[in-house]
C-alpha positions in Angstrom: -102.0 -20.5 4.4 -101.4 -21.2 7.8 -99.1 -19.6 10.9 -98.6 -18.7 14.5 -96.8 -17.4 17.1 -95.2 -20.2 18.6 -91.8 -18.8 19.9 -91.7 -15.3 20.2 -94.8 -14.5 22.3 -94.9 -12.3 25.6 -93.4 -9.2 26.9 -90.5 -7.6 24.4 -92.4 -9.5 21.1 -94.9 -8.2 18.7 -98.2 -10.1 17.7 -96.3 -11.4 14.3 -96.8 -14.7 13.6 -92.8 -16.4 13.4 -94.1 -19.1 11.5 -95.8 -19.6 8.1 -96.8 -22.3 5.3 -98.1 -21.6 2.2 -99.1 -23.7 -0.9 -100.0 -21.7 -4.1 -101.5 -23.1 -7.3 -100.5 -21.4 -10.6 -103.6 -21.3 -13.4 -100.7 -23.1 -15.4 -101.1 -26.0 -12.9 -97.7 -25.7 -11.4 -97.1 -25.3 -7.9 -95.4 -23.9 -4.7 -95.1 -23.9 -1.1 -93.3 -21.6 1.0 -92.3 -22.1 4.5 -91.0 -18.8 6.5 -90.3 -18.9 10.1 -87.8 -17.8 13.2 -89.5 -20.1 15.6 -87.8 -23.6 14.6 -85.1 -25.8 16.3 -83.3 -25.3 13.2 -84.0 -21.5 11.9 -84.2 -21.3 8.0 -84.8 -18.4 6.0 -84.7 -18.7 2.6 -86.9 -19.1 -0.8 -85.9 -21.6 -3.7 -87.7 -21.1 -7.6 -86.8 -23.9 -9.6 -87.4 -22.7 -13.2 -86.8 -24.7 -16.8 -83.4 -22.9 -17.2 -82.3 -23.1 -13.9 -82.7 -22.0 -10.2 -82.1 -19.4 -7.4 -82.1 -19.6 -3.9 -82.2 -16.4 -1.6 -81.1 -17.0 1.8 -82.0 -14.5 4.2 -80.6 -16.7 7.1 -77.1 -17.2 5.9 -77.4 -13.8 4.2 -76.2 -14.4 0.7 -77.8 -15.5 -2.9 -77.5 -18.4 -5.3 -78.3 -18.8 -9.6 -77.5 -21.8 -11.1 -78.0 -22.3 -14.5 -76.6 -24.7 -17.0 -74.8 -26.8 -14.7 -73.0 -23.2 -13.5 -73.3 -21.7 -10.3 -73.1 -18.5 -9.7 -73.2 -16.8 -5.8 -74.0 -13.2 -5.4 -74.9 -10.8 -2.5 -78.6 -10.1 -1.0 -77.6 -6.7 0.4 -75.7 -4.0 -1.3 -72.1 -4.9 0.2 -70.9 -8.0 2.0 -70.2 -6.1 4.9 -73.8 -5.6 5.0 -75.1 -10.0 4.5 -72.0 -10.1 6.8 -73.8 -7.6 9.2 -77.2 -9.5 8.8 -75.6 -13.2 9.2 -74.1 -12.0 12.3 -77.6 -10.6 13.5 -79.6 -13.9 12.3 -76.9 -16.2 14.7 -77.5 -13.8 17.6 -80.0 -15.1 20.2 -81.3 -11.2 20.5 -82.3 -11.9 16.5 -82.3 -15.1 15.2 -83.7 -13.8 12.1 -86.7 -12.4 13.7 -87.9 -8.7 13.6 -85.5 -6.3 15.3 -87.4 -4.0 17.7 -85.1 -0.8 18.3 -84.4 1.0 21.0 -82.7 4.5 22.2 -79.0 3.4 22.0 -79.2 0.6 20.1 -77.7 0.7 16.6 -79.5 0.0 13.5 -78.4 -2.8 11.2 -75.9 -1.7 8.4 -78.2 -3.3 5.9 -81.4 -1.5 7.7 -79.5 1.7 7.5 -78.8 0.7 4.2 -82.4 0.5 3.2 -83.7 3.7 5.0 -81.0 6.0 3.3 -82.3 4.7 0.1 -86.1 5.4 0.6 -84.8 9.0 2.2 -83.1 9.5 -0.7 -85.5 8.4 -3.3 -88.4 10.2 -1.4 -86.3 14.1 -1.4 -85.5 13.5 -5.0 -89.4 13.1 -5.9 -90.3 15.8 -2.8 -87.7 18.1 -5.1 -89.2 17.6 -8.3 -86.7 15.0 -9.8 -88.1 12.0 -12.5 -87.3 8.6 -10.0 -85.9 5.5 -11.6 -88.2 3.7 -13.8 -88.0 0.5 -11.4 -89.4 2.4 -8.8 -92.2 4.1 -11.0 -94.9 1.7 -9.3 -94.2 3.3 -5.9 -95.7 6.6 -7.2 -98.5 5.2 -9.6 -100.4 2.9 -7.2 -99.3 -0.3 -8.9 -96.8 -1.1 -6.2 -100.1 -0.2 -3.2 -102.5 -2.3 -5.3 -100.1 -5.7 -5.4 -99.6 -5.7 -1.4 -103.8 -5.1 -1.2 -103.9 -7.9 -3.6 -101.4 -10.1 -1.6 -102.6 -9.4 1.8 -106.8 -10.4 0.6 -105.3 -13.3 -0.8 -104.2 -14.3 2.1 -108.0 -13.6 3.4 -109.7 -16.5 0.9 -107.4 -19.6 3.1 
């Protein structure tokens, strides 16, 4: 793995890299690369798995998702409403965003799909505070399994 900060650098950014290439080797032999970035000519945001059945494509950039599978193709949202990939899209074409990380600010307004996001851990985090059983798919958040895969992604990144 490799990255910088080649665009975004200087007074108002972080110390996030806005670029980064990846190549990953499977113990099955197959292969990947990844390529994530804000600070191209030509800003892409999006992740492609090619599969034996078919494929998806997840584009964070133009906000909205792709399956394609046996010769059909099938386009559905990333967010939980259009409004909200509409929301995001309009924020990625922005030059205050272009897809990079939003820094708030008193008076500014959160992103409908950020809101989005933050009433959902709220409301997931008072339902466990108040005793209630959460959701099996989010079972890993309380057991340790969802803290020891982003320890295990982040050392791998280490080992490059």
């Amino acid at each position: 793995m490799i990255g910088g900060n080649l665009a975004h650098s200087g007074p108002g950014f972080g110390n996030e890299d806005d670029m980064l290439f990846m190549t990953l080797e499977f113990a099955s032999g197959k292969i990947a690369t990844l390529e994530w970035g804000s600070a191209f000519n030509w800003p892409e945001h999006y992740v492609i798995i090619n599969g034996t059945k078919g494929s998806i494509k997840i584009d964070m950039q133009e906000t909205g998702g792709t399956l394609r599978v046996g010769g059909k193709t099938e386009n559905f949202l990333v967010h939980e409403t259009q409004e909200e990939d509409n929301d995001r899209k309009k924020g990625n074409l922005t030059s205050e965003m272009d897809g990079a990380i939003a820094y708030g600010r008193p008076g500014k307004k959160t992103p409908l799909w950020l809101a989005s996001l933050i009433k959902k851990e709220t409301l997931f985090l008072h339902k466990v505070l108040s005793g209630e059983k959460p959701d099996d798919d989010y079972i890993d958040l309380l057991n340790g399994e969802a803290a020891m895969s982003a320890i295990a992604t982040a050392e791998c990144s280490y080992s490059f």
